[in-house]
C-alpha positions as CSV (number, residue, x, y, z in Angstrom):
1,X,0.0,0.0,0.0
2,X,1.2,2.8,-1.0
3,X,1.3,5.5,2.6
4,X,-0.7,8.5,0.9
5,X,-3.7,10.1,-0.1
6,X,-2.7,10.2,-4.3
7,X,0.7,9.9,-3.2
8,X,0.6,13.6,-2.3
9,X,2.6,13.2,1.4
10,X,5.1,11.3,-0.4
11,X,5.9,14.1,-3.3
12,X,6.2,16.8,-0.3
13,X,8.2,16.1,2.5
14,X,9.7,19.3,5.1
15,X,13.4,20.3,6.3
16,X,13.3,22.8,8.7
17,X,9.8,23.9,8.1
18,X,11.0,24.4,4.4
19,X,8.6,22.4,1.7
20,X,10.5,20.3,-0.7
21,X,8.7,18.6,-3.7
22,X,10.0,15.7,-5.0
23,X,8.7,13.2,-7.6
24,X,8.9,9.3,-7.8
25,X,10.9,8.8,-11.1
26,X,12.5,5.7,-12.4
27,X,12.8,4.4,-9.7
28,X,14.6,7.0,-7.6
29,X,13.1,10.6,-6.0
30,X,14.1,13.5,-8.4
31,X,14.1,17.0,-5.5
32,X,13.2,20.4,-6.4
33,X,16.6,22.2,-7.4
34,X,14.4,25.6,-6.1
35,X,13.1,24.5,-3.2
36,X,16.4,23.3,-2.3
37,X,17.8,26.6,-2.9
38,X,15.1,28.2,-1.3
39,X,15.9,26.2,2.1
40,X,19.2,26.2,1.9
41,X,19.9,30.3,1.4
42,X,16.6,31.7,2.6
43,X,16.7,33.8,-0.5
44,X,13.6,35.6,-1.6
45,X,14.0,34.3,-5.5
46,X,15.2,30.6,-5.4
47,X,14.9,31.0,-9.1
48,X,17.2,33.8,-9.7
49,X,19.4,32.5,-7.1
50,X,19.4,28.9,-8.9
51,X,20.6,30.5,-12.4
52,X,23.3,32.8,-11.1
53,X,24.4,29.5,-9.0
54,X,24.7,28.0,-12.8
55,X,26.4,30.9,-14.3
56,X,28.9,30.7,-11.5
57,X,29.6,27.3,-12.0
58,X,29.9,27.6,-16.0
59,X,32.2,30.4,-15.5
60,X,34.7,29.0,-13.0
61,X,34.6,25.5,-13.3
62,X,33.2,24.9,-17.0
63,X,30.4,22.3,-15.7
64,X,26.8,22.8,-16.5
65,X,24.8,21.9,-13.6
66,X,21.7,21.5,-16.0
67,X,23.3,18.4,-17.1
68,X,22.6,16.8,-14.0
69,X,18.8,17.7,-13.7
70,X,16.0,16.6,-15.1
71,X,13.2,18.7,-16.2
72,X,9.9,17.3,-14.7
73,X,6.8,18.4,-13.6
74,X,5.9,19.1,-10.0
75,X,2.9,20.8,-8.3
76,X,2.8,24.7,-7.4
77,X,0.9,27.2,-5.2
78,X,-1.8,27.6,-7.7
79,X,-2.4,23.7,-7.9
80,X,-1.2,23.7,-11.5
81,X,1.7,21.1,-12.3
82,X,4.9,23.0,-14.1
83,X,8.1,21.3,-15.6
84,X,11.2,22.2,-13.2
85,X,14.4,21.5,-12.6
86,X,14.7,18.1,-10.4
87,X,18.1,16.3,-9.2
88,X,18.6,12.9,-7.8
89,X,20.1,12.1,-4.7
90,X,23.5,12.0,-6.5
91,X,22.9,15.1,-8.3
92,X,21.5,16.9,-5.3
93,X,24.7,16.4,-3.1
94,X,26.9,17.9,-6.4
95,X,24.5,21.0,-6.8
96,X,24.9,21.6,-3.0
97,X,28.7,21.7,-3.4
98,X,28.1,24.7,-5.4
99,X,25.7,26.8,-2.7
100,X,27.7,28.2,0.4
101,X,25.1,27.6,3.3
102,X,25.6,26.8,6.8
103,X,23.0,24.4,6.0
104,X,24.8,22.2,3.7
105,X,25.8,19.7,6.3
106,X,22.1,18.9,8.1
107,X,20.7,18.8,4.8
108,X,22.8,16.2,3.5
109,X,22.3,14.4,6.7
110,X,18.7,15.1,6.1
111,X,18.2,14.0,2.1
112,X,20.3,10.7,3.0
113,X,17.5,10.0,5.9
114,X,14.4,10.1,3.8
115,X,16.0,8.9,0.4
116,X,16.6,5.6,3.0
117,X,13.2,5.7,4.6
118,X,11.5,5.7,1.2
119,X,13.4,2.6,0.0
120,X,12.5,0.9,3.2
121,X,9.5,1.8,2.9
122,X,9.4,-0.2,-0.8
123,X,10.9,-3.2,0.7
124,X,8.1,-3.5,3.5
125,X,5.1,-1.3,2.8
126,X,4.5,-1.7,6.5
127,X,6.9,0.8,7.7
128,X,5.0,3.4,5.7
129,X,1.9,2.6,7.7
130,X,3.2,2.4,10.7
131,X,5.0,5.9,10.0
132,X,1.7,7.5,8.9
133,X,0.2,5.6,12.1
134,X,2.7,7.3,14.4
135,X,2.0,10.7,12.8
136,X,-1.4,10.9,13.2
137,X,-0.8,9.8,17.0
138,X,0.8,12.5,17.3
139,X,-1.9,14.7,16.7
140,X,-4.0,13.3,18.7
141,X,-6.1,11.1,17.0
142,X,-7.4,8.2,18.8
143,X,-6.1,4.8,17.1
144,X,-9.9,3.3,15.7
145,X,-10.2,7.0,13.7
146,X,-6.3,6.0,12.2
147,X,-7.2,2.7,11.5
148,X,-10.5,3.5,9.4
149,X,-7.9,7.0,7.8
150,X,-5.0,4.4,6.9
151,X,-7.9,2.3,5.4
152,X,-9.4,5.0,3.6
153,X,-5.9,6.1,1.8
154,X,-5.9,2.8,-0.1
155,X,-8.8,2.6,-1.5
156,X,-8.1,6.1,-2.3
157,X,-5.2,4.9,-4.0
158,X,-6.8,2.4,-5.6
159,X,-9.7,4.8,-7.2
160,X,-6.9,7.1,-8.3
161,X,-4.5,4.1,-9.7
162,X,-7.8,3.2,-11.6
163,X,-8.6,6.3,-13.2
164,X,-4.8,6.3,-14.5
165,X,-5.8,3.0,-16.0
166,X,-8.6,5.5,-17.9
167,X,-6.9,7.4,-18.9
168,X,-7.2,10.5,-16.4
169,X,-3.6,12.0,-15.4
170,X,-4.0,16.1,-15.0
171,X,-4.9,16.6,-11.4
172,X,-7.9,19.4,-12.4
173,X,-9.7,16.1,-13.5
174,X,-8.8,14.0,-10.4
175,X,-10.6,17.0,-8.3
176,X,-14.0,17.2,-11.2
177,X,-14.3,13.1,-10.5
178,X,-13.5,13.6,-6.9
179,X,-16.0,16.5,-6.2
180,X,-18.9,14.2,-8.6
181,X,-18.4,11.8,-5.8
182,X,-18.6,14.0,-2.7
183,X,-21.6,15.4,-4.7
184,X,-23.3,12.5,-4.9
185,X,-22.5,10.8,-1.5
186,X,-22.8,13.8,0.9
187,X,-24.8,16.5,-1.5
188,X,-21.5,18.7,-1.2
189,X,-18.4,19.5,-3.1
190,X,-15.0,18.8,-1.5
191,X,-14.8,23.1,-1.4
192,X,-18.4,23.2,0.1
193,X,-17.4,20.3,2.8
194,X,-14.6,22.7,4.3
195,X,-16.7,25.4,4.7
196,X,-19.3,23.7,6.3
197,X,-16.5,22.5,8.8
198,X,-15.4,25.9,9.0
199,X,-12.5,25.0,7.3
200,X,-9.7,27.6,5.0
201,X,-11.2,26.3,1.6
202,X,-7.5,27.0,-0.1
203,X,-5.6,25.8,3.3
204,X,-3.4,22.8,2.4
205,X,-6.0,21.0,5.2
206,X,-6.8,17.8,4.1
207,X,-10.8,17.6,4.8
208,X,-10.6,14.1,5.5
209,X,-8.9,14.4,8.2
210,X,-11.2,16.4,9.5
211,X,-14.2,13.8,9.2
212,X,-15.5,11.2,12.3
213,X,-15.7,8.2,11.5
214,X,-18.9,7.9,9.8
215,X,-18.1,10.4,7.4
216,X,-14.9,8.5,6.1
217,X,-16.7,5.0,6.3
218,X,-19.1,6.7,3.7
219,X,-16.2,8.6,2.0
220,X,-14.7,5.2,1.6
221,X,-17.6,3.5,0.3
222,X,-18.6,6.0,-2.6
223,X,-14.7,5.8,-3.5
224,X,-14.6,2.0,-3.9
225,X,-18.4,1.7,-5.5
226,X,-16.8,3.7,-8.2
227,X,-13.5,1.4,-8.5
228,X,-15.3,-1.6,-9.0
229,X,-17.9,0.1,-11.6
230,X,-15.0,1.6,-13.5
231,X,-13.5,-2.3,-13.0
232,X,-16.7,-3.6,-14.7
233,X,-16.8,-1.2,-17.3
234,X,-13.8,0.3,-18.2
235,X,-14.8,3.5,-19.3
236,X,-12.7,5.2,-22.0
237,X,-13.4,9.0,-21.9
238,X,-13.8,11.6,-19.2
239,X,-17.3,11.8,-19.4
240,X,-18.0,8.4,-18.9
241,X,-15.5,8.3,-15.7
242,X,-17.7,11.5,-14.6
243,X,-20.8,9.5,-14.7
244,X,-19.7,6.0,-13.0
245,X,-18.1,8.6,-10.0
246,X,-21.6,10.2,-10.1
247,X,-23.1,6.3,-9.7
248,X,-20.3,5.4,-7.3
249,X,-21.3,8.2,-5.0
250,X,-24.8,7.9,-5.3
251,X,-24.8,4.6,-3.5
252,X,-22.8,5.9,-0.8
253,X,-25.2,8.8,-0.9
254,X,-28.4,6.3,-0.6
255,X,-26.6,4.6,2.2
256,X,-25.8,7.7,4.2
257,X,-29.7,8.8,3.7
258,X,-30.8,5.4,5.4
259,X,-28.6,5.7,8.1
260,X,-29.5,9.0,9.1
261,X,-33.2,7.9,9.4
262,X,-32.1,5.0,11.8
263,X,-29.9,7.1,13.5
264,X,-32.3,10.4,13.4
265,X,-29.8,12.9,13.0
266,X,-27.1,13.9,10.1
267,X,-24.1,11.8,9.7
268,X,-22.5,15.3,8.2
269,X,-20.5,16.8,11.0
270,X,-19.5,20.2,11.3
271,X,-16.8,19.4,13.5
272,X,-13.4,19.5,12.4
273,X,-10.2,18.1,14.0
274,X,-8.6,21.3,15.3
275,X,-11.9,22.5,17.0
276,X,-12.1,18.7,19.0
277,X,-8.1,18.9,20.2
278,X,-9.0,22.2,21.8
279,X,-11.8,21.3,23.4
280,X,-9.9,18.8,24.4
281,X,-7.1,20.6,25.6
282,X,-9.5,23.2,27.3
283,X,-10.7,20.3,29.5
284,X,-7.7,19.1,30.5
């Protein structure tokens, strides 16, 4: 199993509260050359910064530092992917050479460390729940909610694994099938789901870990209802993907609806995570 939500957690990872991106590619992780920059100098334009760093290196040692890069694309601010510059391990350590930073040293120490925790991690896909398992303990979660979360991120995985299989790779059409889903299953967009949990709609949040644990048990059956449709019929264009995630939901959707006349009340909280660990905190 694979240890995140559309691989997402795996493509971002943090040194000293600094984002890296970073993209699974033949068979190694390829690193942002900006963000690098960016944590290693502080500097305002990583971008500027990178290409002067190239000049430099041209001019005094005749080595072109584009050589070692790779030109991929990675996700940005506006939620858009963009080709950038991306280094392997190897190449990452060489570019570094070039960047006078007090840094250099931790980050090294930092890059080896999760370069060897995601081959680990490939070797026994077990470590990579137990890691997510030990993060979300330490936020307080309590271990039935990570269990039913863990669960929810492969058969997350699974849907999106599928949809690759149709076809569907930009990320504005994950979100259309996703929100078709949400739609159908709990009458609200991913978007409408955060405000209604009083939520920053364009906060990196990640709603679902915000839901109880009827609201991911019905997030999680709307998601798999639509992998085994799109199984059964193999769709082949986007509009026929819209309408089995449309189908997929609505059976969640029906089932939510008869649970809530058992159970009297809605099964759509407007409590959030954040709002429960302070009350929390507040009592104690």
């Amino acid at each position: 199993m694979k240890n995140t939500e559309d691989n997402h957690a795996d493509k971002l990872v943090i040194f000293q509260s600094k984002n890296i991106r970073r993209v699974w590619h033949e068979d190694e992780w390829y690193y942002s050359v900006v963000d690098i920059v960016e944590a290693l100098t502080d500097s305002s334009n990583p971008r500027d910064y990178w290409y002067r760093v190239k000049k430099r290196v041209i001019d005094e040692e005749q080595i072109e530092l584009s050589t070692i890069c790779r030109q991929l694309k990675l996700s940005s601010s506006d939620g858009k992917k963009y080709t950038t510059d991306c280094a392997n391990t190897e190449g990452i350590f060489r570019i570094i050479q070039s960047i006078p930073s007090p840094k250099a040293e931790p980050f090294k120490r930092w890059l080896a460390k999760v370069g060897y925790e995601r081959i680990e991690e490939i070797e026994n896909p077990e470590l990579a729940q137990e890691r997510m398992k030990a993060i979300y303990e330490q936020k307080g979660y309590p271990k039935d909610w990570i269990d039913k979360r863990l669960r929810g991120i492969a058969i997350r995985q699974n849907l999106t694994d599928e949809w690759r299989e149709r076809g569907i790779e930009e990320q504005r059409d994950f979100a259309i099938l996703t929100a078709e889903i949400s739609k159908a299953t709990f009458g609200m967009t991913p978007s409408d789901y955060k405000k209604h949990k009083n939520l920053p709609v364009k906060s990196k949040a990640n709603l679902r870990d915000h839901m109880d644990d009827l609201e991911l048990i019905f997030t999680m059956l709307g998601e798999r209802m639509t992998t085994e449709i799109s199984k059964e019929e193999e769709p082949d264009t986007f509009h026929e993907n819209k309408a089995v995630a449309k189908r997929g939901g609505k059976v969640a959707g029906n089932a939510r609806k008869e649970a809530e006349k058992e159970l009297g009340r809605s099964v759509i909280s407007k409590e959030n995570h954040l709002e429960i660990k302070n009350e929390k905190k507040l009592e104690n």
